[in-house]
C-alpha positions in Angstrom: -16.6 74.3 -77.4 -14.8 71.3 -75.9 -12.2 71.4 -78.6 -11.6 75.3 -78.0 -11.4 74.6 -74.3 -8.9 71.1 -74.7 -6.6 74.0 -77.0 -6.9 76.4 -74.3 -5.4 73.9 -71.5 -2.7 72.4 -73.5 -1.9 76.7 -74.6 -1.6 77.3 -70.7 0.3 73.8 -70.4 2.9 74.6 -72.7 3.2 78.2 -71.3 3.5 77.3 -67.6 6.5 74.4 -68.6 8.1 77.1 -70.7 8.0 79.7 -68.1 8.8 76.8 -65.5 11.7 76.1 -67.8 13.2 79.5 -68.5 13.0 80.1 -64.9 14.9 76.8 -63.5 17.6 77.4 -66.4 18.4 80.8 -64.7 18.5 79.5 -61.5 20.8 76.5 -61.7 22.8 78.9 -63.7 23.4 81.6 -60.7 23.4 78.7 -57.9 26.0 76.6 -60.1 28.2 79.5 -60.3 27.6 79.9 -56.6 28.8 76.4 -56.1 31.8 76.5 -58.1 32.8 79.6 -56.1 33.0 77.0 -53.2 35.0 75.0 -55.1 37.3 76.9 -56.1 38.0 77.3 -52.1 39.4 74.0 -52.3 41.7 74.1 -55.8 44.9 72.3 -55.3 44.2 69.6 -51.8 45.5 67.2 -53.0 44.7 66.6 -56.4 41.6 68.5 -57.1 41.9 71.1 -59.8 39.6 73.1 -62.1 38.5 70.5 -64.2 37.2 68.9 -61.2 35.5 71.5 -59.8 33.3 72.2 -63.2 33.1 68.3 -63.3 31.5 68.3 -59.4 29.2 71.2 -60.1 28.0 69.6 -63.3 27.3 66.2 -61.9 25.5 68.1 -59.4 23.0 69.8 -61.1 20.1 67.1 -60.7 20.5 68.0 -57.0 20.2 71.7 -57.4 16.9 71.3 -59.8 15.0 68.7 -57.3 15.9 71.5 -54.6 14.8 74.8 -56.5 11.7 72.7 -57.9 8.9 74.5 -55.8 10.5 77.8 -56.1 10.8 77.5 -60.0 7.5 76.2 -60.1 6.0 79.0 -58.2 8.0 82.1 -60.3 7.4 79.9 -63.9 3.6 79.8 -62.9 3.9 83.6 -62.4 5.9 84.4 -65.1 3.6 82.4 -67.6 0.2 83.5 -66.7 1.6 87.2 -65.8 2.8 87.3 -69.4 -1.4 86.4 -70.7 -2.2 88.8 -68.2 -0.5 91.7 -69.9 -1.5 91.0 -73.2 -5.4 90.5 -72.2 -5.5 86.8 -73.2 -6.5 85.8 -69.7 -9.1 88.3 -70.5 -10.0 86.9 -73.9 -10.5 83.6 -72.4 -12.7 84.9 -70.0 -14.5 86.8 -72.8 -15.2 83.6 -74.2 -16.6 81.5 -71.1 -13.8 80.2 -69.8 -13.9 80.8 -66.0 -11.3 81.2 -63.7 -11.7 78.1 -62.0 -11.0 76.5 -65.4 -7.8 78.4 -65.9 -6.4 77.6 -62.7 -7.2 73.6 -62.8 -5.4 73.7 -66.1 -2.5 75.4 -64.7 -2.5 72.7 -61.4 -2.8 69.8 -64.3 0.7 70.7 -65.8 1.9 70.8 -61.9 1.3 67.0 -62.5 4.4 67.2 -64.8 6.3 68.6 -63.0 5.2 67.0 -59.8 6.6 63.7 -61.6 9.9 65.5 -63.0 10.5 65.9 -58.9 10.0 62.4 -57.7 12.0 61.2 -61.1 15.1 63.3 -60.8 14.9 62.9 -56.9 15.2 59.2 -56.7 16.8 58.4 -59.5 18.8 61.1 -61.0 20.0 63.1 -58.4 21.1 61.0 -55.8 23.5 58.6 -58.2 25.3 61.7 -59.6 25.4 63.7 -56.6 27.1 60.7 -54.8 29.6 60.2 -57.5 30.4 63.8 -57.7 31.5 63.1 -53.6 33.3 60.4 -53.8 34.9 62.1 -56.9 36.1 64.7 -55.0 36.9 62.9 -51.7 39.4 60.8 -53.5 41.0 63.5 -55.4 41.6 65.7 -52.1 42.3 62.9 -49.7 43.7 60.1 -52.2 43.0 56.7 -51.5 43.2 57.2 -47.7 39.6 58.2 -47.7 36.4 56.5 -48.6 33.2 57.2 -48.6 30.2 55.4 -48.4 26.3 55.9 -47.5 26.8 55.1 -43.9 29.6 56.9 -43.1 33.0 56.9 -44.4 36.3 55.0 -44.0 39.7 56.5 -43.5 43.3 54.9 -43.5 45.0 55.7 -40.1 48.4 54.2 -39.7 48.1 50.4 -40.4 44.5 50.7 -39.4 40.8 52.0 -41.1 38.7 53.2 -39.4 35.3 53.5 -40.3 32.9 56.4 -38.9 29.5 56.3 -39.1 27.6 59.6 -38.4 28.9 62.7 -37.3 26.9 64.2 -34.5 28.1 67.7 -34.2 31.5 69.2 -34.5 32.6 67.6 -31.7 30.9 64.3 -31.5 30.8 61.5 -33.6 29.2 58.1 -33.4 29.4 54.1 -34.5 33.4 54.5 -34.7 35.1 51.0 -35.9 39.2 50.3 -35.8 40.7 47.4 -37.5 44.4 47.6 -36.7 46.3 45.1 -38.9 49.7 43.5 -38.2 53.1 43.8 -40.6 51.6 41.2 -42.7 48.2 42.6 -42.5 46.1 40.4 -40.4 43.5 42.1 -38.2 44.7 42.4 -34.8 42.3 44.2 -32.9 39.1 45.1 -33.8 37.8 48.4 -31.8 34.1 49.4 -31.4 33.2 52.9 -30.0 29.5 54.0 -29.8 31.3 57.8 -29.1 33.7 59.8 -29.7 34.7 63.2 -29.0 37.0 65.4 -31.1 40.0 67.3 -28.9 41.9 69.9 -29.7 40.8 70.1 -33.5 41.7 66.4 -34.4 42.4 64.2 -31.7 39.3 61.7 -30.9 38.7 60.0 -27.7 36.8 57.1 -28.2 33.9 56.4 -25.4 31.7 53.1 -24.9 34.1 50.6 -26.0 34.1 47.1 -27.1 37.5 45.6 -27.9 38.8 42.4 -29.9 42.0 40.6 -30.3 43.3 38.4 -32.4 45.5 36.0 -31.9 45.7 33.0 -34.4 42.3 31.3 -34.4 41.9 32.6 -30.7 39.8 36.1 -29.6 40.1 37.5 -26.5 38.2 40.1 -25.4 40.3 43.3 -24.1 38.8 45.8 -21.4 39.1 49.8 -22.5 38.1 52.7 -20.5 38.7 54.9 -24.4 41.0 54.3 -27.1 42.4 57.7 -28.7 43.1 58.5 -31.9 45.8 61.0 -32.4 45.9 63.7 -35.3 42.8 62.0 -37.0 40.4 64.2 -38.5 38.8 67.8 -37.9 35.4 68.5 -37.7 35.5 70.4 -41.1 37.0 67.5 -42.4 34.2 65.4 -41.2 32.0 67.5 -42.6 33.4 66.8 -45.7 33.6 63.6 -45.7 30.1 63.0 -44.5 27.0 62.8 -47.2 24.4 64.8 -46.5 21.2 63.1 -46.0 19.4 65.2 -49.0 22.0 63.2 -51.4 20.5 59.7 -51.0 17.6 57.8 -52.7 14.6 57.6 -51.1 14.8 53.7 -51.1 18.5 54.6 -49.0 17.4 57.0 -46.7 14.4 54.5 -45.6 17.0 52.1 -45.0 19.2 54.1 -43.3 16.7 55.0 -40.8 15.3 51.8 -40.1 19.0 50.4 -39.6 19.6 53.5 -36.8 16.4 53.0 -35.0 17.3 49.2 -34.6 20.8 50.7 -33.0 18.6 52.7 -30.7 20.4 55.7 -32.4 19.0 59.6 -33.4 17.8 58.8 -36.9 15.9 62.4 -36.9 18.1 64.1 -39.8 17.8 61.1 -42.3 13.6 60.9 -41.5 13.5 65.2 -42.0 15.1 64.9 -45.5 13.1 61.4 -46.2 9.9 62.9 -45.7 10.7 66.6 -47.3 11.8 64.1 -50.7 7.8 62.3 -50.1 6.6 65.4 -50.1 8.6 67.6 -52.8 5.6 66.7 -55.4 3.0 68.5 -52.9 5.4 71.2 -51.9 5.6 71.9 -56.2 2.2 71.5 -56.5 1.3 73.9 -53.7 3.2 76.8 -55.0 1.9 76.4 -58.6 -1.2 76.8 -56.7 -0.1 79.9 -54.8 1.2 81.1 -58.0 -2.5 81.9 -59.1 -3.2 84.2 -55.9 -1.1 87.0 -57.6 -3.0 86.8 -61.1 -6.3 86.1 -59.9 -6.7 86.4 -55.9 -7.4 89.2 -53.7 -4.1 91.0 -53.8 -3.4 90.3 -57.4 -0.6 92.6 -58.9 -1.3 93.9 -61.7 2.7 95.4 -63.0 4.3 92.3 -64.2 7.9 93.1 -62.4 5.9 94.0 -59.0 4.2 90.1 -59.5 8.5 88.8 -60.2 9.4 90.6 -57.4 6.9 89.5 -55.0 7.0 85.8 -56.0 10.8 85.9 -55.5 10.1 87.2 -51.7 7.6 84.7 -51.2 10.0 82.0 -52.7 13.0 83.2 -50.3 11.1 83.4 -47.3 9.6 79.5 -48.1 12.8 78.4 -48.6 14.5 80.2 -45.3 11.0 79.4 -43.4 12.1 75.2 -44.4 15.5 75.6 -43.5 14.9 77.3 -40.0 12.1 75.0 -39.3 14.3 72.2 -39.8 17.1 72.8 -37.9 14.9 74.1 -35.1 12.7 71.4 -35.4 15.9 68.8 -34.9 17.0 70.3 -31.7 13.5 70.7 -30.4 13.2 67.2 -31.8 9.9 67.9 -32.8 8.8 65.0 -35.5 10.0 65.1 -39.5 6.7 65.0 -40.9 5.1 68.0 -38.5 8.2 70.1 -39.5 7.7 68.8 -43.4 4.4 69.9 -43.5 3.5 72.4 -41.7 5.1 75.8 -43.9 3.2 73.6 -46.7 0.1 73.5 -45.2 0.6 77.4 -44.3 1.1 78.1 -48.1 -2.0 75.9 -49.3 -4.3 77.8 -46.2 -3.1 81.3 -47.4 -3.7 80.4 -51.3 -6.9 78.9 -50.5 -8.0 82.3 -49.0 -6.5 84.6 -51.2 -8.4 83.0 -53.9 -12.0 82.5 -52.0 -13.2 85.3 -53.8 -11.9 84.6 -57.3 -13.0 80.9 -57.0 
């Protein structure tokens, strides 16, 4: 019996990854194509071309799959065990004494696989590639003006850089640094703005101000009311420019945060996307588990494209539900993990109840 039974979990283990499988593939696949539309948006800045724009969306990939994990886990699941359901082998196991409780923990043991797949790819994979892929396509569109970096990004203004650290908004940026060099390319002044505010499109009036100047082995330090910088940047630009905080490392985004909070500055969109990355492995985990409620819980479906349709739905309205609750969540500034956890712990409550009566 315990032989049958150790075939019967690794049966539903290889049928879950396989249906996990087929459905990631066709999701990268339509969201890569998605991406590359965008891209194409921005053939021939500079010297970004086609090539470039297949070589971006490729590098990017690892990203896509870390954040279509819990939906591919949840439709695979579905897809899987709705497939035994229609040819009776769910049945036939149940025939043969294997209860439903059994079933499902064997289903939630190959979640473990793909709950390590997730923190893998997610710290290790995705972030490395994803960042190259950026700076990739920074340099070809801006040339070596531009540079980014994972605190912000530095641009060639004149005979100065200028280094910005985080963008606010579209209007507002913060931790802005000039170094304006001489002719023979000694720094001169060093300029330090905890502000600034973008005028008219690309003009930036620098606010808070700490100045520098050189002069031989002397520094003297220079009173500013604001320091402007002329034809700069735009905000889409910055936007640009700017890596997201879902693109770093774990390890990264922990230090980022702790280096803002020493500032004294907002460090609430780098702790949102550090947390949802600690909690990507419970997120997957949770819709596997949800997965089972339309085989074997209370509203099971019975028609196999009904069960599809129904876990896309709940899929789209997780995904939207994460996305709204974050940005709502930053301007409420509500805390990260609160916002993290509570469409998870909404799931997990609704499949524990939906699958009361089966368990």
């Amino acid at each position: 019996m315990r032989e049958q039974v150790k075939i019967i979990d690794r049966y539903l283990g290889r049928s879950t990854l396989q249906g996990f499988l087929l459905v990631i593939s066709v999701l990268v696949v339509i969201f890569s194509f998605l991406e590359l539309l965008i891209q194409i948006n921005d053939l021939g800045k500079g010297t970004y071309r086609l090539p470039d724009a297949f070589l971006f969306v490729a590098l990017t990939i690892p990203k896509r799959i870390v954040d279509l994990m819990p939906v591919a886990a949840l439709l695979g699941s579905i897809v899987a065990l709705g497939l035994m359901a229609d040819h009776q082998e769910l049945t036939a196991m149940q025939a043969a004494g294997i209860s439903v409780q059994r079933i499902a923990f064997s289903v939630l043991g190959t979640s473990i696989v793909l709950m390590l797949a997730a923190i893998i790819i997610a710290e290790f994979i995705a972030p490395p590639l994803d960042q190259h892929a950026r700076f990739m396509r920074s340099r070809e569109i801006y040339g070596k003006t531009v540079m980014m970096s994972k605190e912000g990004f530095w641009v060639r203004y004149g005979k100065s850089f200028v280094h910005v650290g985080q963008a606010l908004s579209r209007e507002r940026a913060a931790d802005i640094e000039v170094y304006e060099l001489d002719e023979s390319g000694r720094l001169q002044q060093f300029v330090s703005a905890k502000q600034a505010l973008i005028q008219s499109g690309q003009d930036w009036l620098l606010t808070d101000i700490q100045a520098k100047v050189f002069k031989g082995e002397n520094v003297a330090v220079k009173p500013l009311d604001q320091y402007r910088l002329t034809s700069f940047l735009t905000p889409a630009q910055v936007s640009t420019l700017e890596l997201p905080p879902d693109s770093l490392s774990l390890s990264d985004l922990w230090g980022l945060i702790r280096s803002l909070r020493e500032r004294s500055e907002n460090a609430k969109a780098y702790a949102l996307a550090f947390w949802q990355k600690v909690c990507l492995p419970l997120t997957t985990g949770v819709m596997v588990l949800f997965s089972l409620t339309f085989i074997f819980g209370s509203t099971r479906i019975r028609n196999a494209g009904q069960r599809i349709f129904a876990g896309m739905l709940v899929g789209v309205v997780f995904y939207l539900a994460n996305q709204i609750l974050g940005h709502l969540g930053l301007i409420l500034d509500l805390p990260p993990l609160l916002i993290t956890l509570a469409p998870v712990s909404v799931m997990l409550l609704v499949a524990l109840r939906l699958l009361r009566k089966a368990f």
